[in-house]
FIDO-519699 format. One record per residue: x, z, y of N, C-alpha, C, O in turn; residue number from 1. Coordinates in pm, 1 decimal, decimal comma. Atoms other than C-alpha are relative to their C-alpha. Layout:
BEGIN
@n_u:X	n_w:Z	n_v:Y	ca_u:X	ca_w:Z	ca_v:Y	c_u:X	c_w:Z	c_v:Y	o_u:X	o_w:Z	o_v:Y	resi:NUM
...
END
This chain:
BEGIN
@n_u:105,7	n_w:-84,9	n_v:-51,8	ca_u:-308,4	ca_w:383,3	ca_v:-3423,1	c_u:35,0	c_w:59,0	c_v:136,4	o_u:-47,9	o_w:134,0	o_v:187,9	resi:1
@n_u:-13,6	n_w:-9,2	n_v:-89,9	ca_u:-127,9	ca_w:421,3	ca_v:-3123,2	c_u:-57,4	c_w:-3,2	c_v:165,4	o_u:-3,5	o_w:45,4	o_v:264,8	resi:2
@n_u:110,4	n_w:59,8	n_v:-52,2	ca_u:-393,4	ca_w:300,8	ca_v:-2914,0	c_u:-109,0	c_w:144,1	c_v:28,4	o_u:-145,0	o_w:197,6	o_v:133,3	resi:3
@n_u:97,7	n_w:-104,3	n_v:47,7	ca_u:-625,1	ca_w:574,3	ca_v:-3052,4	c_u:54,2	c_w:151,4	c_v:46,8	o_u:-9,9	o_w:256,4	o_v:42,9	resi:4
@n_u:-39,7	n_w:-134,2	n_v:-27,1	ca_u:-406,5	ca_w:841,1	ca_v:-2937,3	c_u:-40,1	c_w:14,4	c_v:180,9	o_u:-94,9	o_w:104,6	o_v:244,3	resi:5
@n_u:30,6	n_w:11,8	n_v:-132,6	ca_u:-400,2	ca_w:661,2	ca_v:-2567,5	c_u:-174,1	c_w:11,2	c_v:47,1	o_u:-198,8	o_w:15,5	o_v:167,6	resi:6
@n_u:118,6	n_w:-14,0	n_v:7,5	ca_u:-767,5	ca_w:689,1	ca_v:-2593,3	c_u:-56,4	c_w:137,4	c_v:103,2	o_u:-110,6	o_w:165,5	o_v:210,1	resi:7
@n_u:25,7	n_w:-169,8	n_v:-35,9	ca_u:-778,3	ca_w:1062,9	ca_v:-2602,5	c_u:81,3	c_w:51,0	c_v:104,5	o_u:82,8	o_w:173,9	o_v:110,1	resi:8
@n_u:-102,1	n_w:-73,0	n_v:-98,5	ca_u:-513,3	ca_w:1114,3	ca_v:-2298,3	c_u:98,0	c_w:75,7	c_v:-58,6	o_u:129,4	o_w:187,2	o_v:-16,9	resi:9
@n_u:-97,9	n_w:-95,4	n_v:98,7	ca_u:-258,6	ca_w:1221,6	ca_v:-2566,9	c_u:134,2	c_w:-74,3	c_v:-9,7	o_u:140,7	o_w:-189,0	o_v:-53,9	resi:10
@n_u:-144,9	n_w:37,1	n_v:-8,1	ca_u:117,1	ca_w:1172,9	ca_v:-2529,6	c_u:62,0	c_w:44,4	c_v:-131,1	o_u:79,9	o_w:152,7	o_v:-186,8	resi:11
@n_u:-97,9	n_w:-67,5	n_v:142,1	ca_u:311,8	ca_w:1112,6	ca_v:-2839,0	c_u:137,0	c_w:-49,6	c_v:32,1	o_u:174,4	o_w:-145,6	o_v:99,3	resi:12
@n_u:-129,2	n_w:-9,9	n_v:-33,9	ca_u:674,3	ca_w:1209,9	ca_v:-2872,2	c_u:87,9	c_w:-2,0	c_v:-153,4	o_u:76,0	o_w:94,1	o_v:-229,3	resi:13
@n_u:-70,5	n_w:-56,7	n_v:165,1	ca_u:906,4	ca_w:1165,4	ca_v:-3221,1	c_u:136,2	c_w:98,6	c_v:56,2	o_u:178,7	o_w:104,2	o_v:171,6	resi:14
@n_u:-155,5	n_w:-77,6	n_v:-10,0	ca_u:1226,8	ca_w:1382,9	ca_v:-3222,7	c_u:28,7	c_w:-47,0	c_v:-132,7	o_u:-43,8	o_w:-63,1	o_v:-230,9	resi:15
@n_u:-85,6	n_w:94,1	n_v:106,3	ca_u:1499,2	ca_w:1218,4	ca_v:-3436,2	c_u:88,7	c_w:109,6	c_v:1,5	o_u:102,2	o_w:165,9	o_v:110,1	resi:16
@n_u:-110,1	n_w:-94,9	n_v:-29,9	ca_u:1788,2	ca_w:1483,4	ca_v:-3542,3	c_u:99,6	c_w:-133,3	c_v:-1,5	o_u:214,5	o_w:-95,7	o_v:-24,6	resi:17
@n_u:-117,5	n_w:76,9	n_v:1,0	ca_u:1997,4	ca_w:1136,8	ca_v:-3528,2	c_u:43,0	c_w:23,2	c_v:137,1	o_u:2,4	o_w:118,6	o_v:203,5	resi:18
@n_u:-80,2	n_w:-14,0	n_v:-108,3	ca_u:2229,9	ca_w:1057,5	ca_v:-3226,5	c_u:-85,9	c_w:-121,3	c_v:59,6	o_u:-178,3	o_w:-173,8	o_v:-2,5	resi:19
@n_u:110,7	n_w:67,2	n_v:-125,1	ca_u:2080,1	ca_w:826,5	ca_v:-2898,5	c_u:4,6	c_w:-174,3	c_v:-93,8	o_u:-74,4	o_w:-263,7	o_v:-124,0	resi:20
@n_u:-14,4	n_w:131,1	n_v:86,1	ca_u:2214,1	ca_w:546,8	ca_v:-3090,1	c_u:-63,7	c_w:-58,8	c_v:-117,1	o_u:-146,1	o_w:-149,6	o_v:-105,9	resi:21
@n_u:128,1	n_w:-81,7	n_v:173,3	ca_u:2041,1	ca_w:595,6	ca_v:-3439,5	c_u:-167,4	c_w:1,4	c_v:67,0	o_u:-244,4	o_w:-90,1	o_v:37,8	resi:22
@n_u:82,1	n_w:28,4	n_v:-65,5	ca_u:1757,5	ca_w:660,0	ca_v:-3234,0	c_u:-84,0	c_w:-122,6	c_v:62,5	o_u:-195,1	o_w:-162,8	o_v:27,8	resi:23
@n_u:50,0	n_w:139,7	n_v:-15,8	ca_u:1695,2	ca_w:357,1	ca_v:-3069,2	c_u:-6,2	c_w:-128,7	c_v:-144,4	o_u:-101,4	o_w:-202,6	o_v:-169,7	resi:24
@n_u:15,7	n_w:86,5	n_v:88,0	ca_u:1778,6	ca_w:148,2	ca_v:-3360,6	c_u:-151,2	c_w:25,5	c_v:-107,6	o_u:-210,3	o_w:-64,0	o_v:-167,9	resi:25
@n_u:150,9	n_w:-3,9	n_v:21,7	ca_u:1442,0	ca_w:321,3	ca_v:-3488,9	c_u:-89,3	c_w:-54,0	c_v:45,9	o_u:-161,9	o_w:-131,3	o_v:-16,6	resi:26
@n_u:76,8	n_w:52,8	n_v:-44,3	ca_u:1260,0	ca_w:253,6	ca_v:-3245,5	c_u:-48,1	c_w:-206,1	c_v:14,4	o_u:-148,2	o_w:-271,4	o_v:44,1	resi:27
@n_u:22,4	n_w:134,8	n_v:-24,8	ca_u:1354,6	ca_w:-120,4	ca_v:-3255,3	c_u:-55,4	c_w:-85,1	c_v:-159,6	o_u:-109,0	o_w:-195,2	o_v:-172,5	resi:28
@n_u:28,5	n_w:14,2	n_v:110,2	ca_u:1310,1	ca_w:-116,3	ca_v:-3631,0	c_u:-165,6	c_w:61,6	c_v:-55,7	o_u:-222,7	o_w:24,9	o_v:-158,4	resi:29
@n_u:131,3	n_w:-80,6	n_v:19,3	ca_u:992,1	ca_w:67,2	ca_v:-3665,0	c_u:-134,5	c_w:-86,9	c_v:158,0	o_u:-252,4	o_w:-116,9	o_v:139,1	resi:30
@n_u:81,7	n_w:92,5	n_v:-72,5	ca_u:831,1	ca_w:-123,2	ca_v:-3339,9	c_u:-67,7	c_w:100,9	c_v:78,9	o_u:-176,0	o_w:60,1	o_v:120,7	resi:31
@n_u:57,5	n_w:-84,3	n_v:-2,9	ca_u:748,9	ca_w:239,6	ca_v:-3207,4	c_u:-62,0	c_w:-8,7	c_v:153,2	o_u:34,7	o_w:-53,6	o_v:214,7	resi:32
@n_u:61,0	n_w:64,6	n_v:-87,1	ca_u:524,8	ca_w:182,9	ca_v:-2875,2	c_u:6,7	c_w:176,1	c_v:119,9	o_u:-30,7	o_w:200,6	o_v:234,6	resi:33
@n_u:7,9	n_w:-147,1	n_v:-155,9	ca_u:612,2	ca_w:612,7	ca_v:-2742,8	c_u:151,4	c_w:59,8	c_v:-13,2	o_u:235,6	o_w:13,9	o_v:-90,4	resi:34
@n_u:-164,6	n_w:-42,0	n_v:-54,6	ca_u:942,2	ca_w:791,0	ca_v:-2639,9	c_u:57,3	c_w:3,7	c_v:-192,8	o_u:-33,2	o_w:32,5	o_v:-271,1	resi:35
@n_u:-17,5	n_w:-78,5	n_v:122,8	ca_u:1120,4	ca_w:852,5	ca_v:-3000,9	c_u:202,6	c_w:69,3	c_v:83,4	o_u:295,6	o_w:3,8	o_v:130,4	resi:36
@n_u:-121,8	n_w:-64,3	n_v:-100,6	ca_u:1427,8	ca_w:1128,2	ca_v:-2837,1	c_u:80,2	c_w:46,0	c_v:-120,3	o_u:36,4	o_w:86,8	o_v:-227,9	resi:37
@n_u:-151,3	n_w:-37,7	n_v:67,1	ca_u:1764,5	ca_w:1199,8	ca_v:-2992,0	c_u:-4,1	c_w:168,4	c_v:28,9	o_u:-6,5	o_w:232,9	o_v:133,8	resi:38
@n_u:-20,0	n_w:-153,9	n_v:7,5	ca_u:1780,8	ca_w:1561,5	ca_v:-3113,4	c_u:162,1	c_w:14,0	c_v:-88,9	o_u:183,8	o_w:94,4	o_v:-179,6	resi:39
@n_u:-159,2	n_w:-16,4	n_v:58,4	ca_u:2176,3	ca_w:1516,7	ca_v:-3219,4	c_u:27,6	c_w:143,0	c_v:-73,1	o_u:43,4	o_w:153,5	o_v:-194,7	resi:40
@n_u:-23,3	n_w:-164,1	n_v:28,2	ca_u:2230,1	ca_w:1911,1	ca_v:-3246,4	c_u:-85,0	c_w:73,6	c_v:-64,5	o_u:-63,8	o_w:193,6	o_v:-81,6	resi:41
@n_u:86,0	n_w:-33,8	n_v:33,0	ca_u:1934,2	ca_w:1948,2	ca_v:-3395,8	c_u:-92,8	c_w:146,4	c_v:36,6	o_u:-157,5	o_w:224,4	o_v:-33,3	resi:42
@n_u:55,2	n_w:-129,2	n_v:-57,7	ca_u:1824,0	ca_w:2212,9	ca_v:-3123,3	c_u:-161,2	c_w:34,8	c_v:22,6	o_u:-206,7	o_w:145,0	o_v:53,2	resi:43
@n_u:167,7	n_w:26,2	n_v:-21,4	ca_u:1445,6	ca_w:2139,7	ca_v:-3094,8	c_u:-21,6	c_w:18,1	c_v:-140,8	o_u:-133,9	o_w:64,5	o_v:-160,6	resi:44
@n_u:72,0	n_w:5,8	n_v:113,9	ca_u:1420,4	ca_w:2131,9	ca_v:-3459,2	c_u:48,1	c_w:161,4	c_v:-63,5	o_u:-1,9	o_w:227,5	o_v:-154,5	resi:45
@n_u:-11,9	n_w:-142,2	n_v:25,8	ca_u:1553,1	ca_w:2453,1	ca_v:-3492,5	c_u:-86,9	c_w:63,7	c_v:85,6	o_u:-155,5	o_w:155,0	o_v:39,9	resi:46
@n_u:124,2	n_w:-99,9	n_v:-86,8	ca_u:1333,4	ca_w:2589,2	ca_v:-3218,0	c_u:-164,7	c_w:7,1	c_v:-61,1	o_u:-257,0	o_w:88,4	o_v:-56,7	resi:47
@n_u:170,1	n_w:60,4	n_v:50,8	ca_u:1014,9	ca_w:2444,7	ca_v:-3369,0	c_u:59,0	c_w:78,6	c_v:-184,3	o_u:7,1	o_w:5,3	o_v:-268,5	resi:48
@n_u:-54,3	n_w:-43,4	n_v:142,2	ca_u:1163,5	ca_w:2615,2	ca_v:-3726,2	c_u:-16,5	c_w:-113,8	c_v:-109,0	o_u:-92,9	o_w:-94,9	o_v:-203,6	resi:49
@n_u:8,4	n_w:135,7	n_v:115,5	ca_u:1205,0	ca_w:2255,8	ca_v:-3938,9	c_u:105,0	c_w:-14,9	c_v:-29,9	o_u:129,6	o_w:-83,8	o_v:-128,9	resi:50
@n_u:-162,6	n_w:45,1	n_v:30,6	ca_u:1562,2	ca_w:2247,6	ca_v:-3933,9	c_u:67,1	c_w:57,3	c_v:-184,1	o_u:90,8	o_w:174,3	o_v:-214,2	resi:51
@n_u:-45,3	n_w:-35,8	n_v:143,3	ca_u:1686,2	ca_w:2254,1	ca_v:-4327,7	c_u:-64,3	c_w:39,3	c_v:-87,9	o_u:-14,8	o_w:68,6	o_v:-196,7	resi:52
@n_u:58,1	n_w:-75,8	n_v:68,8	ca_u:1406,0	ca_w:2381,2	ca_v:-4450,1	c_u:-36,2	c_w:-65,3	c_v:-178,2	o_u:-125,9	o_w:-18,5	o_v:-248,4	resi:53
@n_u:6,6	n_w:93,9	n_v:109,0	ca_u:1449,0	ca_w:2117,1	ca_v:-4776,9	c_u:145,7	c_w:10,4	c_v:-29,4	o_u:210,2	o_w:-62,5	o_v:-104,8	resi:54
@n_u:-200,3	n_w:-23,4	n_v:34,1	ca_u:1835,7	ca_w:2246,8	ca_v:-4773,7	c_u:47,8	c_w:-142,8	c_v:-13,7	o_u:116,0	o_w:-167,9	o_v:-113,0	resi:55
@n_u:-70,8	n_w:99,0	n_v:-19,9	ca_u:1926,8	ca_w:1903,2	ca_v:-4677,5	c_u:30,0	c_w:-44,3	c_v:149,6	o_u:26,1	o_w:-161,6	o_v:186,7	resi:56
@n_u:-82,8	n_w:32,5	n_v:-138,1	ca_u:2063,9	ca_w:1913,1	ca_v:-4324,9	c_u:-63,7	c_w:-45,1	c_v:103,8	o_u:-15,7	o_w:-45,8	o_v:217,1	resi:57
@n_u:81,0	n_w:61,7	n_v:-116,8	ca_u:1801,8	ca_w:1763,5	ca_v:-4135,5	c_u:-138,4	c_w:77,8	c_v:38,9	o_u:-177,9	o_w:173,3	o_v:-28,1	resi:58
@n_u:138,9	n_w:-46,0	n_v:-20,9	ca_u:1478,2	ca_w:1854,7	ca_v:-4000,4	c_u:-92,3	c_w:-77,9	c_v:-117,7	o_u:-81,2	o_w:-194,3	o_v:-156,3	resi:59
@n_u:146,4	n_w:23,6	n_v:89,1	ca_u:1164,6	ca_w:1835,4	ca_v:-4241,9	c_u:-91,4	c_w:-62,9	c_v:112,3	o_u:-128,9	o_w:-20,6	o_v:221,6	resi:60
@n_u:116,9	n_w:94,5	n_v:-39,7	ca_u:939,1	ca_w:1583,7	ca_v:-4145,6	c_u:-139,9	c_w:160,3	c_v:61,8	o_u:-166,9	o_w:271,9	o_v:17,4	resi:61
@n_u:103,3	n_w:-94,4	n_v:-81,6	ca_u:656,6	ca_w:1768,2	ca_v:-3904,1	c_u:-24,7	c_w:-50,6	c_v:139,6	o_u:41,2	o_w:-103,2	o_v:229,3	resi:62
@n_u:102,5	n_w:33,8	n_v:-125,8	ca_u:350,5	ca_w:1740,0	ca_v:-3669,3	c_u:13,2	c_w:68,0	c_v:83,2	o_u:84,7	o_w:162,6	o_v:50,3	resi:63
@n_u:13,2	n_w:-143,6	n_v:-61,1	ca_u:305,4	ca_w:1957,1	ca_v:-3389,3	c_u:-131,2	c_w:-86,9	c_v:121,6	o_u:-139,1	o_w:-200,6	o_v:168,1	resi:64
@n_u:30,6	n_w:30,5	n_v:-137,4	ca_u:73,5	ca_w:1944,1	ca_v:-3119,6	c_u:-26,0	c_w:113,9	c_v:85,7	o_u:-98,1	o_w:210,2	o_v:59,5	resi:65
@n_u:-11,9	n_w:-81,0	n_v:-80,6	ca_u:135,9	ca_w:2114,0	ca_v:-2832,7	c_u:-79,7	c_w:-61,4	c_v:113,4	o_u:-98,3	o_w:-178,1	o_v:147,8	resi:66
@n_u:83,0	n_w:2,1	n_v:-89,7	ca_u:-74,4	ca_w:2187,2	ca_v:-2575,2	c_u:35,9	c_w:4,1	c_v:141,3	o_u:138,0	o_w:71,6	o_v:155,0	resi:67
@n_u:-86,6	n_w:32,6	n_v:-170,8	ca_u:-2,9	ca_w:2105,7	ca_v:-2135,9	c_u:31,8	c_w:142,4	c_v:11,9	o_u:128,9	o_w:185,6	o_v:73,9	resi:68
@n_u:-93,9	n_w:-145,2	n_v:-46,4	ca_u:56,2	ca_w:2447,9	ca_v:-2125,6	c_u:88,4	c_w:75,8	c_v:-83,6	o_u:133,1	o_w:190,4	o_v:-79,8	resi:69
@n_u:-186,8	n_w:-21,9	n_v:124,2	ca_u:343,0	ca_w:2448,8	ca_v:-2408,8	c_u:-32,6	c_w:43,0	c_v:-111,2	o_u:35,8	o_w:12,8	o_v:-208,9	resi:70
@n_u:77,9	n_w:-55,7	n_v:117,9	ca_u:94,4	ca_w:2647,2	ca_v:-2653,4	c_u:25,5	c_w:-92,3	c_v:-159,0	o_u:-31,1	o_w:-200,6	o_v:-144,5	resi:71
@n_u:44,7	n_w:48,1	n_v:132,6	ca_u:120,6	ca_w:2512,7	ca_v:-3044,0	c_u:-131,6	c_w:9,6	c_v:-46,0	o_u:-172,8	o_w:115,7	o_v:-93,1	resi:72
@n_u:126,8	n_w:-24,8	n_v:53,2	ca_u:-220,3	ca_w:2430,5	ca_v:-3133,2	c_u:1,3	c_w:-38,9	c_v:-142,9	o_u:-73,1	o_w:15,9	o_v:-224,3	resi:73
@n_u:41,7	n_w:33,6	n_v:158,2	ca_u:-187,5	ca_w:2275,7	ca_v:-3462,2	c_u:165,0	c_w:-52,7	c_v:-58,6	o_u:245,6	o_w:-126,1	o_v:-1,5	resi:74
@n_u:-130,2	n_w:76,2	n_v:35,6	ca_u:117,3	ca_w:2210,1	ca_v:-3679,3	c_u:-19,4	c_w:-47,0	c_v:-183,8	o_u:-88,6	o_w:4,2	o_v:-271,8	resi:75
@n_u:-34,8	n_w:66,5	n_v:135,6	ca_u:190,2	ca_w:2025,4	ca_v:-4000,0	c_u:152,4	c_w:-5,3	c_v:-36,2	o_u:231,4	o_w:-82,9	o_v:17,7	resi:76
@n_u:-107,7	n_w:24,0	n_v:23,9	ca_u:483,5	ca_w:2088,3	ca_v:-4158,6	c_u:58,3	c_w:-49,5	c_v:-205,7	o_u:36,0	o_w:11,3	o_v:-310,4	resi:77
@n_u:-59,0	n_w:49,4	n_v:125,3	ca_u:662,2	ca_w:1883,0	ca_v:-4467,4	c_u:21,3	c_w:81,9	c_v:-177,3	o_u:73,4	o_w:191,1	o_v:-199,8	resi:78
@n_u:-62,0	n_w:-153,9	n_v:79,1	ca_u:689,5	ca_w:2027,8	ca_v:-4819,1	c_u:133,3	c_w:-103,5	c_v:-67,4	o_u:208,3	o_w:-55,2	o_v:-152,3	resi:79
@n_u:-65,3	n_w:77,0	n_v:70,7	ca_u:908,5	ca_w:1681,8	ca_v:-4901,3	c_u:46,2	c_w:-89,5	c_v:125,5	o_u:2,3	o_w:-78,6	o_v:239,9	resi:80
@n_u:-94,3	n_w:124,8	n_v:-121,9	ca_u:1130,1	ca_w:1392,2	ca_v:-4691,0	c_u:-114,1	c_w:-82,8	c_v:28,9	o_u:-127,4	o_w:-150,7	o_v:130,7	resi:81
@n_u:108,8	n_w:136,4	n_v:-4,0	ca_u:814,7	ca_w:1183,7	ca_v:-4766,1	c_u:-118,4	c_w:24,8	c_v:34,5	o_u:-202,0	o_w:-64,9	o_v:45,8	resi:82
@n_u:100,9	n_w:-50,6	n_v:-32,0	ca_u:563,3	ca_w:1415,5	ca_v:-4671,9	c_u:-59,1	c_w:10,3	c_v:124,5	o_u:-29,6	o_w:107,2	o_v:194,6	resi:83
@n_u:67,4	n_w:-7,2	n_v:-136,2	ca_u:344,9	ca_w:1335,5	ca_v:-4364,5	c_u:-119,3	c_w:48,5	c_v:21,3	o_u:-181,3	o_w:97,8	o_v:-72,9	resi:84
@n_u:139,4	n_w:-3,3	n_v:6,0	ca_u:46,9	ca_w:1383,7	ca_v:-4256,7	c_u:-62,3	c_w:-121,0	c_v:49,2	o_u:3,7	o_w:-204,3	o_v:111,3	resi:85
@n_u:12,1	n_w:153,0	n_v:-23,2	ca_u:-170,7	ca_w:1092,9	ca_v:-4212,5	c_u:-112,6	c_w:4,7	c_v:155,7	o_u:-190,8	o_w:97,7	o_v:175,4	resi:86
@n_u:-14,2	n_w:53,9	n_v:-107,2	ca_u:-257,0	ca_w:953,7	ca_v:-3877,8	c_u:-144,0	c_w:87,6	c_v:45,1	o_u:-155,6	o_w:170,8	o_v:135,1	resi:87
@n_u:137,8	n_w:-60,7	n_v:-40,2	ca_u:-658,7	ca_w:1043,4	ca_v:-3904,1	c_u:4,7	c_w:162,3	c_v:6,4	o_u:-54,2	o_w:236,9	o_v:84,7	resi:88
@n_u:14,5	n_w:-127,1	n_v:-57,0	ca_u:-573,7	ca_w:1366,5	ca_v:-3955,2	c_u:76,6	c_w:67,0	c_v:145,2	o_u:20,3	o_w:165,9	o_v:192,1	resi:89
@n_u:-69,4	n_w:-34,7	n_v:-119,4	ca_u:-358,6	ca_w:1440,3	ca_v:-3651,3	c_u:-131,9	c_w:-29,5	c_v:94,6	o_u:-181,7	o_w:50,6	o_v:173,7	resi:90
@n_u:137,3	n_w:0,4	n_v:-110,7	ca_u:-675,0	ca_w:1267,2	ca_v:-3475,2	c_u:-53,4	c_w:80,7	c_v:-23,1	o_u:-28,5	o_w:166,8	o_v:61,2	resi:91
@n_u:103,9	n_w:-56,9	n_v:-27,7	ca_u:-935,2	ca_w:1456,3	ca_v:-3577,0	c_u:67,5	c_w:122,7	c_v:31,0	o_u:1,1	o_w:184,3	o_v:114,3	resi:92
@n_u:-36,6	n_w:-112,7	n_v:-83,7	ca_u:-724,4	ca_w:1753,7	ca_v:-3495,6	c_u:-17,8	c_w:-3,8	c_v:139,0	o_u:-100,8	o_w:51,2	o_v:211,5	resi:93
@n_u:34,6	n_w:17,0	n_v:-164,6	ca_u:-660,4	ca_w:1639,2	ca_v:-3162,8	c_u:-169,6	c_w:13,3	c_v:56,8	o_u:-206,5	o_w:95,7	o_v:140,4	resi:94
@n_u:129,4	n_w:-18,0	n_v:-36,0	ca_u:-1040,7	ca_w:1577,6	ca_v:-3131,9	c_u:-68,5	c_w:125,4	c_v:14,7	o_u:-145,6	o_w:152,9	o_v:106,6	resi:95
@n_u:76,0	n_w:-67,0	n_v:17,7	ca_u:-1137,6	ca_w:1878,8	ca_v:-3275,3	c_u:67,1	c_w:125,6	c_v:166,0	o_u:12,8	o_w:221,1	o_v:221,4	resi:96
@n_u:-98,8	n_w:-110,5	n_v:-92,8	ca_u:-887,6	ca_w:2071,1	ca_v:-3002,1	c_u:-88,7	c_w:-55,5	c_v:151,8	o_u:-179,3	o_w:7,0	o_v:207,0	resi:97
@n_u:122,6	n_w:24,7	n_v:-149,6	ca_u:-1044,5	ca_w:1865,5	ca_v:-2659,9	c_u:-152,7	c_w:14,3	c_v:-2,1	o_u:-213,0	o_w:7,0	o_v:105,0	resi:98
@n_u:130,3	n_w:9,8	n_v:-27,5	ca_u:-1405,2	ca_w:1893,4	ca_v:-2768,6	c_u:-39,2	c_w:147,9	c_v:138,8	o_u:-153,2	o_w:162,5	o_v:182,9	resi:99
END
């Protein structure tokens, strides 16, 4: 659905708490088509508050979209490792945010 995001003028970004290395091997395994960035220290995922919140060491799976002027307009955050949100909804958020 990648496509669908370029549509709307919308830049997507993953953060990985793996290392640059780990990282890429995602991206080459997953086929991912936008930046996916190495959060090693897991300092972004602590800033965004996801870091451990499943008391297992990593960041909890989570949406965010932030707005050009840095604002959080909408977030989704994990209640499980497996817990996403699904693709349409991130769109129609986005949508509902540029109308």
């Amino acid at each position: 659905m990648y496509p669908e995001f370029l549509k709307r003028n919308v830049s997507l970004a993953a953060i990985s708490t793996d290392d640059t290395a780990d990282a890429l091997k995602m991206v080459e395994l997953t086929g991912a088509e936008f930046p996916v960035l190495a959060d090693k220290d897991a300092a972004v995922a602590k800033d965004y508050g996801v870091y451990n919140l499943l008391h297992d060491g990593v960041a909890t799976p989570a949406a965010f979209i932030v707005a050009p002027e840095g604002n959080i307009e909408w977030r989704y955050v994990g209640k499980s490792i497996a817990d996403r949100p699904p693709l349409d909804e991130i769109l129609a958020q986005v949508d509902r945010l540029i109308q």
